[in-house]
N, C-alpha and C positions, 0 to 999 in steps of 0.2 A: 569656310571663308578663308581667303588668303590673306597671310601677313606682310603686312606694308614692308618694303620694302628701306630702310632707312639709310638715309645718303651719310656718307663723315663729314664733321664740323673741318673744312681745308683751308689753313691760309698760309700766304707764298709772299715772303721778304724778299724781295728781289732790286736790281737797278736795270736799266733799260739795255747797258751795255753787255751784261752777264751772259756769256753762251749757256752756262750751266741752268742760268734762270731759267732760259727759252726751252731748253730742252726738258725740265722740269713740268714745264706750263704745256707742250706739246706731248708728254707723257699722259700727265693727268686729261687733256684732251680727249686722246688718244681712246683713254679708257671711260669718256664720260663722267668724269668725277668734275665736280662744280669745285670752285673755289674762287676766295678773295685774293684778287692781287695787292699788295702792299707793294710802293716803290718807294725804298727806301734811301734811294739818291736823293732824290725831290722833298722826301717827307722827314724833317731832322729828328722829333718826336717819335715816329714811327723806327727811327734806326735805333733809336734811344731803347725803347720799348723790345725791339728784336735782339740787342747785344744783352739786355737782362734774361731774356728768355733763353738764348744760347749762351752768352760769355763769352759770345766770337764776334769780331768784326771781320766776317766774310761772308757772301750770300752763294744761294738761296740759301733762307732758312724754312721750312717747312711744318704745321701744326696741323697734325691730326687729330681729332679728337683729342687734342690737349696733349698728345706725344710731340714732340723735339725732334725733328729730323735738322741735320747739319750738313749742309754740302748736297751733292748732286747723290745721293744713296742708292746709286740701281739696285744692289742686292734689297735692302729693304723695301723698296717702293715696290720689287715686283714679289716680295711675301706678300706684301700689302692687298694690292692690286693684281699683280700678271698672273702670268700661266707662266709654271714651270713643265710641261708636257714634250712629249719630245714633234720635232717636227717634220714635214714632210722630206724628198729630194730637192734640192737647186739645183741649176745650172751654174753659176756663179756664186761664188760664197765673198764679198769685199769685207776684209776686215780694216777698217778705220774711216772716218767720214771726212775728211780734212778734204781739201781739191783735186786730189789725188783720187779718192776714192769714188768722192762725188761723181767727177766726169769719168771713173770707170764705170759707174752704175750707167751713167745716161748714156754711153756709148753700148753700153749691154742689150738695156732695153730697145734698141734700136733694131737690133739683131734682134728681137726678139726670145731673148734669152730668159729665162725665170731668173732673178736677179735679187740677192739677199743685202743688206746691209747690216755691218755689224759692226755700232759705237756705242764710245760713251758720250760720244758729243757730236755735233754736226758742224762742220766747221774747222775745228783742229787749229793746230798753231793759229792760221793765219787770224782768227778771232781778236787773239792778244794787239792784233798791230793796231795804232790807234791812225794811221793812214798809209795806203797802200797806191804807189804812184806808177803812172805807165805800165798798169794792167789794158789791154788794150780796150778800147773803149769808154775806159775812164783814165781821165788825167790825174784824177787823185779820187779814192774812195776809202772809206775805212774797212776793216779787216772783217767787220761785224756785220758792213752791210752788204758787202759783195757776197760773203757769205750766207748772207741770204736769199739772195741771188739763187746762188748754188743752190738751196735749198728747196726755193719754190720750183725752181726746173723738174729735179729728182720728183718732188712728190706730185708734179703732174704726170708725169709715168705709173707705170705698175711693178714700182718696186718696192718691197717690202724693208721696213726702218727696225730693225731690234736694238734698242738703246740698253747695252750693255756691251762686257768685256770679255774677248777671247781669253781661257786660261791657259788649253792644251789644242795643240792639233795633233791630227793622225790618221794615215791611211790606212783604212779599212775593207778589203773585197773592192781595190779597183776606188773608193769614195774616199772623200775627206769629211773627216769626223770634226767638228769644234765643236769643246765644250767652254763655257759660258761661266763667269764668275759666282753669276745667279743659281747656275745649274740644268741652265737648257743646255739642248746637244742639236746640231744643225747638222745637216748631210748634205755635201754637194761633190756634184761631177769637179770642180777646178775650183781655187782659191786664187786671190787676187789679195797680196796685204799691202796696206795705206796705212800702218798703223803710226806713223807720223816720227816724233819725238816726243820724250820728255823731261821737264827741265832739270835743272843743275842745281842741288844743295849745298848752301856752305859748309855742311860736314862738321859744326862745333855743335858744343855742349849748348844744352837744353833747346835745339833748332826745333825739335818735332813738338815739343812742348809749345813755343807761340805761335806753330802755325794753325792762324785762324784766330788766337790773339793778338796779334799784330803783324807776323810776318804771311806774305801773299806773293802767289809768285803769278797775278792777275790780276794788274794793275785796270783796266779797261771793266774788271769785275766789281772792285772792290776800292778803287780809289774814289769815288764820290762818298765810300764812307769816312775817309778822313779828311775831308771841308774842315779847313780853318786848322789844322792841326801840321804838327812837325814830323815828316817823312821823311825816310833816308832809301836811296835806291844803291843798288850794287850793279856795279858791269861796267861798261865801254862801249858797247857795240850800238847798233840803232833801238835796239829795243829800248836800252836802257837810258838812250838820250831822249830820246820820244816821250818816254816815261817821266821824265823829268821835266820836259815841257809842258806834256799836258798837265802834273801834279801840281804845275806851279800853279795854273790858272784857278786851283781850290786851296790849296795845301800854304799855311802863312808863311813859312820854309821847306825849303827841298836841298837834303844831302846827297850828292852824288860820292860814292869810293869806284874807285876807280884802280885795280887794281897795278896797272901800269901804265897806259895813255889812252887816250880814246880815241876810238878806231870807229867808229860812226861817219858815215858818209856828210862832205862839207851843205850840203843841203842844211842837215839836222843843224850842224854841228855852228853855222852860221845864227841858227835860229835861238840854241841853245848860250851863244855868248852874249846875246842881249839880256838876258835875264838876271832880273835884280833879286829877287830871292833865295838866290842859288848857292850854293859853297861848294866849291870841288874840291876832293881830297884823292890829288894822285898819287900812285906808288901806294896804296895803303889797302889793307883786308880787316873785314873785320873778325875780330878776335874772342867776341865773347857778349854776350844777352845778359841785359838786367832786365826784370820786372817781379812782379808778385801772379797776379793769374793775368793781366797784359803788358807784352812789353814797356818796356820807359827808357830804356837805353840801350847805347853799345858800344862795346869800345871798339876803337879801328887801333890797329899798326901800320908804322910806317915803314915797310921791308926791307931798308936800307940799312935804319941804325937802329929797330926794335923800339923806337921812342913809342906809348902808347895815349892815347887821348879819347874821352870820355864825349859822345855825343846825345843829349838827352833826345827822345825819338819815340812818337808815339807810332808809326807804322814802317816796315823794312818790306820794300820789294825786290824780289830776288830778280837779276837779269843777265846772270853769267852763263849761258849757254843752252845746250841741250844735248841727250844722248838718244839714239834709238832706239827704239821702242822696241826690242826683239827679245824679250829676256826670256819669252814659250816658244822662242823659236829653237833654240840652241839644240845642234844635232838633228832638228827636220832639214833643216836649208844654211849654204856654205854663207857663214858673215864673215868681213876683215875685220880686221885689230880692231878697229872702233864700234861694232858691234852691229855697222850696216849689212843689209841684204845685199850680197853680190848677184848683180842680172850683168843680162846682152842687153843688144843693142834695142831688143824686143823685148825687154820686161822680163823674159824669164830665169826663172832660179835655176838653181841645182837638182832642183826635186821637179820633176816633170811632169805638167800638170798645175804647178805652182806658178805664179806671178808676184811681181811687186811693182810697188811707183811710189814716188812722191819721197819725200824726208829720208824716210824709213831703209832708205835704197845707197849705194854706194856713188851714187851722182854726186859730182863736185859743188855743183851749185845748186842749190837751196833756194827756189823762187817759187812764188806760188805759180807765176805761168808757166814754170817748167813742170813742178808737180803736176798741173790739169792737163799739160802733154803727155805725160809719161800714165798718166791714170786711161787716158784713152790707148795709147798705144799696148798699155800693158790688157787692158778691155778685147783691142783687135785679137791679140795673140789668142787672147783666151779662147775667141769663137773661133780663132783657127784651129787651134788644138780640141774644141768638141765638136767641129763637124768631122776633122778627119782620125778619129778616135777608133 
């Protein structure tokens, strides 16, 4: 007689806005595993209940069998669950899923190319924005839901999603090898990277210690967890004014620092000076984290005359920038000073055979329409370079 099979006890702390949620929930999908969703935007008691069980106000949080998973954990979700086995040939190997990648895969599948994706998220930057304006066909959309968009297109095609992270690449006999954080290894004729960016730490004492106690650099993730509480945001640019508008509408105060002035376009910037909750503190960095196991304060300085001032603070989102995403690139393919992929006008690299698009790339401008250009053009080359191989 055979033994019953028995499923894991699975439940998934999430908010509606979370890329990392989503992709969590289409994993366990993925693999058939049942689970309770908890949305712990909506449910105050249930975030209550989720930050005792983790000690973090950031999602997802994940419960297996009574284990604590914290964050988007591919390495552990695919001990759990996947397959680590190695896999067959691609024709195209995309590493990153952002619009970049996305619209390389759909222009692949088109050509009828065997077509791999390789994230850790589906979506990429653009997720964070909490509205994205004059994408064409939409006058204004959010970051979350065009990207989903994206997402439903890709997966009506036959292309295959491995949610995880490239660690190493390498040409091998003519093939491109990646191996996988998890510890899969992919073989394809051509590589195409979308690996995006990522973001900017303030580089002081005890940063890595609250993140996930209070500091978040995914506002769109994790700010419905701080309803009714004191937030302080970092940056100048639109992310970090956006962030501040949408925080206000939960959050009973909102600190903007502002390292020198704000450089956010007059749309935002118009939107963000009606706001009565708000404090801006320009010319100032911050300097230094108080709390015990979650934040509760921070101080800023004032860059001028070093004067320092104390702001109590129960969540800090980071918004000052980003860098490229290349750090397994170094010596495959030529980057500039700032650590972007140098291509032509065609997508391609240094390394022949090689592609890139989107963020990740040495393009001046940084727009999601331009990324889902550059993902297909960079998609073209590719089938041009494997029929005439």
């Amino acid at each position: 007689m055979e033994k019953a099979v028995t499923m894991p006890d699975v439940k998934v702390y999430s908010t509606k806005q979370c890329q990392y949620c989503r992709l969590l929930k289409a994993f366990l999908d993925k693999k058939g595993i049942k689970y309770q969703n908890i949305d712990v935007g909506e449910d105050i008691e249930a975030a209550k209940e989720m930050v005792e069980l983790s000690g973090q106000y950031a999602v997802p949080v994940t419960v297996i069998d009574g284990e604590v998973i914290v964050g988007y954990d591919v390495r552990r979700l695919n001990e759990l669950f996947g397959d680590t086995g190695e896999k067959g040939e691609i024709d195209i190997i995309i590493l990153g899923g952002g619009p970049a990648g996305l619209t390389a895969a759909a222009y692949a599948a088109r050509k009828l190319l065997r077509c791999m994706i390789i994230t850790e998220d589906i979506g990429g930057q653009a997720l964070e924005s909490w509205a994205i304006e004059n994408y064409m066909g939409f006058r204004i959309i959010s970051g979350s839901d065009l990207m989903q968009k994206f997402e439903e297109q890709v997966r009506n095609e036959d292309i295959e999603i491995e949610i995880d992270r490239a660690e190493s690449i390498e040409e091998s006999n003519g093939k491109f090898v990646i191996t996988t954080v998890s510890g899969q290894k992919f073989e394809g004729k051509s590589v195409i990277i979308a690996t995006g960016v990522k973001p900017r730490w303030l580089g002081i004492k005890d940063e890595e210690k609250y993140i996930g106690h209070g500091i978040s650099i995914c506002s769109t993730c994790d700010g419905p967890l701080f309803r009714d509480k004191i937030v302080t945001i970092v940056g100048g640019g639109n992310y970090a004014v956006t962030t501040a508008i949408e925080m206000s509408k939960l959050a009973t105060h909102v600190n903007l620092i502002v390292r020198s002035k704000i450089r956010a376009d007059e749309v935002y910037t118009s939107q963000y000076e009606g706001l009565e909750n708000v404090s801006t503190y320009k010319n100032y960095t911050v300097s230094a984290l108080e709390g015990d196991n979650m934040l509760k304060a921070v101080t800023i300085k004032e860059r001028d005359t070093g004067e320092e001032s104390k702001l109590e603070t129960d969540g800090l989102f980071l918004a000052i920038g980003h860098d490229a995403n290349t750090g397994f690139l170094e010596g495959f393919v030529d980057l500039n000073e700032n650590g972007e992929i140098i291509t032509d006008n065609n997508g391609r690299t240094s390394h022949n055979g090689v592609f890139a698009a989107g963020d990740v790339t040495d393009t001046k401008s940084k727009q999601v329409i331009i990324a889902s250009g550059e993902g297909a053009k960079a998609a073209l080359s590719a089938y041009s370079f494997l029929v005439n191989k």
